[in-house]
N, C-alpha and C positions, 0 to 999 in steps of 0.2 A: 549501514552505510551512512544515514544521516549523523549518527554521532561520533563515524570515523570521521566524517568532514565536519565536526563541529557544528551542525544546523541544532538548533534547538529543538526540541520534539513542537513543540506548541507551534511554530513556524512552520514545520512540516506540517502538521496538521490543520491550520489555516491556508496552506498553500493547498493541499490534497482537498480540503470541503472546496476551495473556492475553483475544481476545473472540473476536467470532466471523472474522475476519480470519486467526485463526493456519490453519496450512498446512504440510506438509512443507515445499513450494516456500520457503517464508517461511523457516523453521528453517534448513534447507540455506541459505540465503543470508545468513545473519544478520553473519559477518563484513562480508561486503559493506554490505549496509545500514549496517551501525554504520559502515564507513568512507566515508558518501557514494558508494559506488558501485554503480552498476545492472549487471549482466553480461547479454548478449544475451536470455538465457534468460526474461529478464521479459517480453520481447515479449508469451509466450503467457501470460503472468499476464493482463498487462494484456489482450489481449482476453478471456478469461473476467471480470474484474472489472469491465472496461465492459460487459457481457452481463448481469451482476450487477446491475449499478448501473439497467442500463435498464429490467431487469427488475422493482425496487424501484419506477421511478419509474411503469410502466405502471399501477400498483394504488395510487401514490401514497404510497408508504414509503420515508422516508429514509434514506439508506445513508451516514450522513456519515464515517465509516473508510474503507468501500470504496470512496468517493471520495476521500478521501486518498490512498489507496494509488498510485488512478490514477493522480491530480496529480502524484504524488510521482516515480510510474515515467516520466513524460512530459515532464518538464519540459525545458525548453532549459537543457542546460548552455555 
């Protein structure tokens, strides 16, 4: 999604450490992220951030980063 709107990864990822989204997991990965690349390890991001996000949606609050993040780790490359 970010580089269908043209965000630069490095922006995305300055944006993501600086709310509530940043993370060891996140930091630790950050080369990768800035390089377009996911390493296995996201799997269990992403189910915690879909656990997150469901959780947001049960009480009816929008999680729209931590749905990013999802999209971002799941996408068909």
């Amino acid at each position: 999604m970010a580089k269908k709107a043209e965000v630069p990864l490095d922006t995305l990822y300055q944006t993501l450490k600086t709310c509530t989204a940043d993370s060891r997991l996140l930091r630790a990965l950050e080369g990768a992220v800035l390089r377009g690349e996911y390493p296995p390890v996201t799997c269990h991001a992403v189910k915690d951030l879909s656990a997150a996000v469901d959780s947001g949606r049960s009480v009816r609050q929008a999680m729209p980063v931590t749905s990013l993040s999802v999209a971002l780790s799941t996408r068909r490359r």
